[in-house]
LOLOMAR-262096 format. One record per residue: y negated, z, x of N, C-alpha, C, O in turn; residue in one letter. Coordinates in steps of 0.02 Angstrom, whole numbers, padded with zeros to 5 digits. Layout:
N
[pt [Y; Z; X]; [Y; Z; X]; [Y; Z; X]; [Y; Z; X]; "A"]
...
This chain:
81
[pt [-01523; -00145; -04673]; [-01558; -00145; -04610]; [-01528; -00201; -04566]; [-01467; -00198; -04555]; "X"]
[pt [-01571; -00260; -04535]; [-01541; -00303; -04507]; [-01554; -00279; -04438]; [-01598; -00243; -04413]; "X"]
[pt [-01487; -00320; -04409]; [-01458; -00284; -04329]; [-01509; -00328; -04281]; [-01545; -00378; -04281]; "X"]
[pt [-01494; -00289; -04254]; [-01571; -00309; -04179]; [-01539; -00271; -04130]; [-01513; -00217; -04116]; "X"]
[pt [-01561; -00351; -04102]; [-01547; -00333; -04008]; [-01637; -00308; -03967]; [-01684; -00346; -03953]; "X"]
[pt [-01630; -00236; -03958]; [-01689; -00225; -03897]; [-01678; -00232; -03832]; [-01628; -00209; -03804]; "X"]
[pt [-01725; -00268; -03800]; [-01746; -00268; -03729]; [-01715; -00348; -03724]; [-01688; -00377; -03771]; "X"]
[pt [-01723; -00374; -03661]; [-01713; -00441; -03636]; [-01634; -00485; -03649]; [-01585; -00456; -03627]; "X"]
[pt [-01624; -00549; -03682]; [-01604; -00575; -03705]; [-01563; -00585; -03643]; [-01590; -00630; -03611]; "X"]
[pt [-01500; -00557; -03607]; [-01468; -00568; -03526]; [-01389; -00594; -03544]; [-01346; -00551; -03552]; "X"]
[pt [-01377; -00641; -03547]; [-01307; -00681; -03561]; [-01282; -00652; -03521]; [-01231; -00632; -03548]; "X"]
[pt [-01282; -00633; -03465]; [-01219; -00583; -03417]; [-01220; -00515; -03437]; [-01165; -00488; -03428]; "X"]
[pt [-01268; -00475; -03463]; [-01221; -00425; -03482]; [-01180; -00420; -03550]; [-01190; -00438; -03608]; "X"]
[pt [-01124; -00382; -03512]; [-01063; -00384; -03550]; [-01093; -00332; -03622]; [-01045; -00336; -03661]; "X"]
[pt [-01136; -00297; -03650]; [-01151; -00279; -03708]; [-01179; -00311; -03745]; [-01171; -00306; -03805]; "X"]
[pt [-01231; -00362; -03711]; [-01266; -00434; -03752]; [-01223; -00474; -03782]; [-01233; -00498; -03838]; "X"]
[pt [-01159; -00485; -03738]; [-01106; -00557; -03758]; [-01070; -00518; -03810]; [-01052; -00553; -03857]; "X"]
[pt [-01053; -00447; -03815]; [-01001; -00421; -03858]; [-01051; -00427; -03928]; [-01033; -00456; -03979]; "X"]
[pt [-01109; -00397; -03921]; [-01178; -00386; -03982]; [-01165; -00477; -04017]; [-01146; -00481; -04075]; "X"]
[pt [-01176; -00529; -03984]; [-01166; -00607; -03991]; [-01109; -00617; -04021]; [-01108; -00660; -04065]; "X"]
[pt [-01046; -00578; -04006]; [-00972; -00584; -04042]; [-00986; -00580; -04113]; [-00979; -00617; -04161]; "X"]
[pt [-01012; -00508; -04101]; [-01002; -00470; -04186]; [-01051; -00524; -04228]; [-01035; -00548; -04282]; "X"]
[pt [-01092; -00533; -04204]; [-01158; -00578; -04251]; [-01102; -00625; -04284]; [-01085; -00623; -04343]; "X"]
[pt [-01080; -00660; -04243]; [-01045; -00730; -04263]; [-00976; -00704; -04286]; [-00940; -00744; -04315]; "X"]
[pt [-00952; -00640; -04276]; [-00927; -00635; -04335]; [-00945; -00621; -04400]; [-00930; -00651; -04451]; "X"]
[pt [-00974; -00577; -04393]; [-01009; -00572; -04479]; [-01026; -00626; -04508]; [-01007; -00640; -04565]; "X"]
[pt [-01068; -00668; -04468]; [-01093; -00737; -04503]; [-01036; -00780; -04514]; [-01047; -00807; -04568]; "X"]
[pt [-00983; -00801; -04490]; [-00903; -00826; -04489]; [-00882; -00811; -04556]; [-00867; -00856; -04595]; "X"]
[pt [-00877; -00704; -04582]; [-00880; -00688; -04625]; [-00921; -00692; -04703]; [-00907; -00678; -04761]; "X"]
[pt [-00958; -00710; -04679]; [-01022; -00727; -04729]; [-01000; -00801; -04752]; [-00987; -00813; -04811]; "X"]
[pt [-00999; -00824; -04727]; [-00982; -00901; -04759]; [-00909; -00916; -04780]; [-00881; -00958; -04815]; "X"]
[pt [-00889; -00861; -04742]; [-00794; -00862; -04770]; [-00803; -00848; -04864]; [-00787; -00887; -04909]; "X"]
[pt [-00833; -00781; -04868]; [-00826; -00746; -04921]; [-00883; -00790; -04964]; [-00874; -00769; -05022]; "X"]
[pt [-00914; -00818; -04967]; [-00976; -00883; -05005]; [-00916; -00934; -05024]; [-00886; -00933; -05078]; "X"]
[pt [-00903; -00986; -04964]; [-00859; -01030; -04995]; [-00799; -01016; -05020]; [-00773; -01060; -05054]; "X"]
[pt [-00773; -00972; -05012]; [-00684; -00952; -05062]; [-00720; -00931; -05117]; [-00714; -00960; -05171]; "X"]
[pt [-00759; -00882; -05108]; [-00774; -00857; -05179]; [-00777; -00921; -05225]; [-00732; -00933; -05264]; "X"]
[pt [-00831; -00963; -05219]; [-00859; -01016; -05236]; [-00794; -01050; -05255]; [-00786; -01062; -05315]; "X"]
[pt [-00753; -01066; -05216]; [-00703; -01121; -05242]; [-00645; -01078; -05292]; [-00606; -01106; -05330]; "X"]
[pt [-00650; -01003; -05283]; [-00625; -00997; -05330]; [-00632; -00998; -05401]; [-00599; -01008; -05453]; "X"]
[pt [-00697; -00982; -05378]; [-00740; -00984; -05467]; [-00736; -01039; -05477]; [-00733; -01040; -05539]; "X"]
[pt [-00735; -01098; -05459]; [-00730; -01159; -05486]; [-00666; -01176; -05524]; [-00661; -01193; -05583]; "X"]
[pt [-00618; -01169; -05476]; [-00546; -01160; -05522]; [-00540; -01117; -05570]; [-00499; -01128; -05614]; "X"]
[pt [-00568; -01076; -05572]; [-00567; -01018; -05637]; [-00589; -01051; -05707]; [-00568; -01040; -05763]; "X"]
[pt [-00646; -01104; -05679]; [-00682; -01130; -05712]; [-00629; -01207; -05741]; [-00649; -01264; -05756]; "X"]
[pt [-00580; -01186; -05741]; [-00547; -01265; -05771]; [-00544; -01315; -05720]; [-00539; -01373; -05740]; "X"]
[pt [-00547; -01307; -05666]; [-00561; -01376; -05602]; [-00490; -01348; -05549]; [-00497; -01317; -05497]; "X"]
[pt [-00441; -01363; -05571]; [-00375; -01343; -05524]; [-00383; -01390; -05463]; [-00393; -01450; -05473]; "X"]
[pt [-00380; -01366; -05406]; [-00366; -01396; -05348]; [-00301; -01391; -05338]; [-00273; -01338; -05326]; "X"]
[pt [-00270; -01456; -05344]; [-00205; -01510; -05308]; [-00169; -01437; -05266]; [-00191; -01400; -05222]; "X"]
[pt [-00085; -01442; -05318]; [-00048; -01394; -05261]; [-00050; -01324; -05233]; [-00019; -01299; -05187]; "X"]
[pt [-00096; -01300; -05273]; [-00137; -01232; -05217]; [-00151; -01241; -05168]; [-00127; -01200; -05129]; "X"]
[pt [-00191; -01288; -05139]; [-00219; -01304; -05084]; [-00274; -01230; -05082]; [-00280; -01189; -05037]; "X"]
[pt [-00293; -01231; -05120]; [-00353; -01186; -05110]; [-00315; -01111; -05096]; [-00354; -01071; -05070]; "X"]
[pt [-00266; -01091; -05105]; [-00237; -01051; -05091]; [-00215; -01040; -05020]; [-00213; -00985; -04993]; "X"]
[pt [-00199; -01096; -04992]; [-00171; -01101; -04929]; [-00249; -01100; -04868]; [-00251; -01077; -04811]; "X"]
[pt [-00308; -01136; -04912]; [-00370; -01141; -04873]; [-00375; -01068; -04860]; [-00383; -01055; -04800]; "X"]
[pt [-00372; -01014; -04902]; [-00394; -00953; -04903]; [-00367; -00922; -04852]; [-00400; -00894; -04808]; "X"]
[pt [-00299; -00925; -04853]; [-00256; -00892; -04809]; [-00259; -00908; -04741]; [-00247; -00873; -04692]; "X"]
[pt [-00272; -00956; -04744]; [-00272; -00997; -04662]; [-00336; -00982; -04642]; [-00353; -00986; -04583]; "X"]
[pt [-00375; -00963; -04688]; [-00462; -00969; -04666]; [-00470; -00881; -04634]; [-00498; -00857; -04584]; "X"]
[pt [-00421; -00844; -04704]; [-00419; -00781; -04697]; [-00376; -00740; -04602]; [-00387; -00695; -04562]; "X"]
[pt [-00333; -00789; -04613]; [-00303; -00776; -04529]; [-00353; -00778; -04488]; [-00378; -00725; -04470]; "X"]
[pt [-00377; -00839; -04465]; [-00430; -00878; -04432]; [-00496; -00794; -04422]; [-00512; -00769; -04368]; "X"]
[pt [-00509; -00781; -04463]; [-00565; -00722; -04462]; [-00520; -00678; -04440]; [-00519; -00691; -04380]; "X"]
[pt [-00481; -00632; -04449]; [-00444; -00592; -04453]; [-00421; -00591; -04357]; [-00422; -00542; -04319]; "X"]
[pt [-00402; -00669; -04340]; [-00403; -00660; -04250]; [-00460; -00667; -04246]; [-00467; -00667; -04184]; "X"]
[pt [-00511; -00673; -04268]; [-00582; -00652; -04220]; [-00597; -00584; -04235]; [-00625; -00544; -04198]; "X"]
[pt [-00576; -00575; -04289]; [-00587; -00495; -04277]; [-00553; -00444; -04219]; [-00584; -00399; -04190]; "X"]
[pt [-00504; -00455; -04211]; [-00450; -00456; -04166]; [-00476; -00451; -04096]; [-00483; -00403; -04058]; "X"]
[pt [-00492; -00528; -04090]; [-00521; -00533; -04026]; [-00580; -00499; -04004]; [-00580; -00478; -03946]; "X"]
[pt [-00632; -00489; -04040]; [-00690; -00447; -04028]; [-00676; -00375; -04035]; [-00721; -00335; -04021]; "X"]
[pt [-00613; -00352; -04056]; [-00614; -00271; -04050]; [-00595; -00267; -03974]; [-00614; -00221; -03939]; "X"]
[pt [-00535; -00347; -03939]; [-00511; -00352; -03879]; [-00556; -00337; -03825]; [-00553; -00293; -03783]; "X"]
[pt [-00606; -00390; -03838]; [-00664; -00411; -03799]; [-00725; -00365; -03793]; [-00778; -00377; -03765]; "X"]
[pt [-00705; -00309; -03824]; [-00778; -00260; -03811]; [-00768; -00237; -03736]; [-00717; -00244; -03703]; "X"]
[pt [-00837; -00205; -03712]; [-00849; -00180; -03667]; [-00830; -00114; -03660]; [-00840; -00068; -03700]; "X"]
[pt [-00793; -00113; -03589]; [-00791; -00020; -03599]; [-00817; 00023; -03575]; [-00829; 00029; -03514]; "X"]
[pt [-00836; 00076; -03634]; [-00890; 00120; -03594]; [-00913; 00135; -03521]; [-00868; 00137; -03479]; "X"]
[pt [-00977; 00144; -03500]; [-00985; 00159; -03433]; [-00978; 00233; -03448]; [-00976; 00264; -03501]; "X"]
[pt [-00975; 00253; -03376]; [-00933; 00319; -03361]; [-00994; 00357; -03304]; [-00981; 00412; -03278]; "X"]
């Protein structure tokens, strides 16, 4: 089931901008987990990348998501009361 925003598209409220976080994280995620996968299978495949570079891409890529995840659990809105 793909996520949907109802009612008016309002950059100031603070549940629109948090809803905008998560999108771009998942999608952040989505292309994280496409290209590692991808470059790993390639090396699997007999094509060694120089050094473990590709090892270090992962990790650094893997941090990198990991503070946006971070930040958007930071950055949510808190309940109205």
């Amino acid at each position: 089931m793909p996520i949907r925003w109802y009612g008016p598209a309002n950059p100031e409220d603070p549940t629109y901008r948090h809803f905008e976080r998560i999108v771009n994280l998942c999608l952040h995620g989505g292309v994280f987990a496409a290209v590692n996968s991808g470059g790993w299978f390639l090396q699997e495949m007999r094509h060694p990348f120089p050094d473990g570079s590709l090892t270090w891409v992962t990790s650094l890529w893997a941090s990198l998501w990991l503070g946006q995840l971070i930040w958007v659990i930071v950055q949510r809105p808190k309940p109205e009361e």
